[in-house]
C-alpha positions in Angstrom: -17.9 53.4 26.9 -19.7 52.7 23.7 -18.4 51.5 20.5 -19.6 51.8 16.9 -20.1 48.5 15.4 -16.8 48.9 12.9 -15.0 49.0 16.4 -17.0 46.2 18.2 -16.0 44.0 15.0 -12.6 44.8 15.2 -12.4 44.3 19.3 -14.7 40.4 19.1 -13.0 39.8 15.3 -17.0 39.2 14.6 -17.8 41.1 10.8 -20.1 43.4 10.6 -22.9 41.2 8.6 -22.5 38.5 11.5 -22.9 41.4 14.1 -26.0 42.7 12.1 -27.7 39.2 11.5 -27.4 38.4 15.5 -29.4 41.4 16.0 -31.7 40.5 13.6 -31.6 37.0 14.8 -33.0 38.9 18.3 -29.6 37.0 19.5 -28.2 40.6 20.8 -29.9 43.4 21.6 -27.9 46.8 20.5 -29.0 50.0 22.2 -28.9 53.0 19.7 -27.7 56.6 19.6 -29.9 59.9 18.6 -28.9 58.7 15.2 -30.2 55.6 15.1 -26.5 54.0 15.1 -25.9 51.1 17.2 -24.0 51.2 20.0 -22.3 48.5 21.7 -21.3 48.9 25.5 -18.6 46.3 27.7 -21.2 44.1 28.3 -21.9 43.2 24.7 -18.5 41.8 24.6 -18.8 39.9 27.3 -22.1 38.4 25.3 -21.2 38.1 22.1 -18.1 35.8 23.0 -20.6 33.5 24.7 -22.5 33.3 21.6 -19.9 32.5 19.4 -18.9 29.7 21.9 -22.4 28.4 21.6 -22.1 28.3 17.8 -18.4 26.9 17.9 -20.1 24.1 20.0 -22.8 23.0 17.8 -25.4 24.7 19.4 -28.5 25.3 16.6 -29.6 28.7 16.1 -32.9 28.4 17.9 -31.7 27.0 20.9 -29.1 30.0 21.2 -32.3 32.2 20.3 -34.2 30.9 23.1 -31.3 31.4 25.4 -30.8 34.8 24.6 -34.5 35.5 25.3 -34.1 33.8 28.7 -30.5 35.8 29.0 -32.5 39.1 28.5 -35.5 38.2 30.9 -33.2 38.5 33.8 -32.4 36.4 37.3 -35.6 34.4 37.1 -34.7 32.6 34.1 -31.8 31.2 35.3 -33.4 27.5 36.0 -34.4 27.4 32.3 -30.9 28.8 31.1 -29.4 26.0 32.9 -31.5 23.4 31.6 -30.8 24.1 28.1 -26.9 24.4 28.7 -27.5 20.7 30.3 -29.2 19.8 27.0 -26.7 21.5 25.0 -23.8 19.4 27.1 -25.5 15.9 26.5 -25.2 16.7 23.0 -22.1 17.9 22.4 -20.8 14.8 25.2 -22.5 12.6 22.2 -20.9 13.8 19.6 -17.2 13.5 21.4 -18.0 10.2 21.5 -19.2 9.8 18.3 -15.4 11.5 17.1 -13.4 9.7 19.4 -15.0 6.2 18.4 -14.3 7.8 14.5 -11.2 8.5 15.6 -10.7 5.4 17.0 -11.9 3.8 13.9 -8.9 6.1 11.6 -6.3 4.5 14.1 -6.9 0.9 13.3 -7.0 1.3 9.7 -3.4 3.3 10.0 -1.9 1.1 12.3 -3.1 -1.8 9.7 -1.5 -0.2 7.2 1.4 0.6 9.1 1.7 -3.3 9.8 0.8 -3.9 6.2 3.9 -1.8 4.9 6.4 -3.1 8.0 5.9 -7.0 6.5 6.6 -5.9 3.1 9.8 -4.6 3.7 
């Protein structure tokens, strides 16, 4: 089944501008009718939720660029894939810690407060 990109927007809630710019990003590749219109098959889904996950994770545009290169090479890429996604974990690892130790941080300062406003009373 193929879908027009209005319909591929409304079934991955990604607009159509987003849609267009990951094409032109080379981040997904659309294959196109006798018209020229895009058409988006099942497995587009599939790849364009992985891509937004990338992004909600922090991944940088170029990194998810050279991923989806390797993606669309095939099997034999799958050492290099997986050495990026290490990467890519390492990172975002360091900056849970980095917002738990903030957090952490946000905590004391309440809980002084807290203390501050229970000796007052």
């Amino acid at each position: 089944m193929h879908m027009t990109i209005g319909e591929f927007s409304k079934l991955t809630g990604i607009s159509c501008s987003a849609l267009r710019y990951y094409e032109e990003k080379g981040l997904i590749r659309v294959g196109r009718d006798g018209g020229n219109r895009r058409e988006y098959s099942e497995k587009d889904t599939e790849w364009i939720k992985f891509l937004q996950k990338l992004k909600n994770t922090g991944m940088n545009l170029g990194d998810m660029k050279g991923y989806s290169d390797l993606r669309y090479e095939g099997e034999t890429t799958v050492s290099e894939r997986l050495e990026l996604l290490e990467k890519h974990r390492a990172y975002v690892d360091g900056q849970t810690a980095k917002w738990r130790e903030y957090s952490q941080n946000l905590n004391a300062k309440i809980e002084l407060y807290r203390e501050m406003l229970r000796r007052q009373k």
